[in-house]
C-alpha angles and dihedrals in degrees: 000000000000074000101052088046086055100052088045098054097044083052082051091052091044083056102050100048084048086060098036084051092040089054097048081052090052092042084056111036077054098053080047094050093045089049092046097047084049088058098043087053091055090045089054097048092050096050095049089046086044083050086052100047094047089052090048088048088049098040078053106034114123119230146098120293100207110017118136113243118267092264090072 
């Protein structure tokens, strides 16, 4: 019986260092994917105000319409 509560508590043990080490894992996948998403979010802002900015440079953009290229 001593034998079987040893054995339980070392697989106790075992299981507690695995969480502790499991949490420490999460803790850390979830700093990346914050960091990540917050990137993600920068990188979306700048491509939709680089959009703008090349509509803006098209809408104002001076040249002929129509005109034949030079070739002709």
């Amino acid at each position: 019986m001593t034998n079987d509560i040893k054995t339980l508590g070392e697989r106790i043990d075992t299981l507690e260092t695995r969480i502790a080490y499991q949490d420490d894992t999460i803790e850390t996948l979830n700093q990346t994917i914050t960091a990540q998403w917050k990137q993600i979010d920068l990188l979306t802002r700048k491509i939709a105000e680089l959009g703008e900015r090349l509509q803006d440079a098209e809408a104002h953009a001076p040249g002929p319409a129509n005109e034949p290229p030079p070739h002709y």
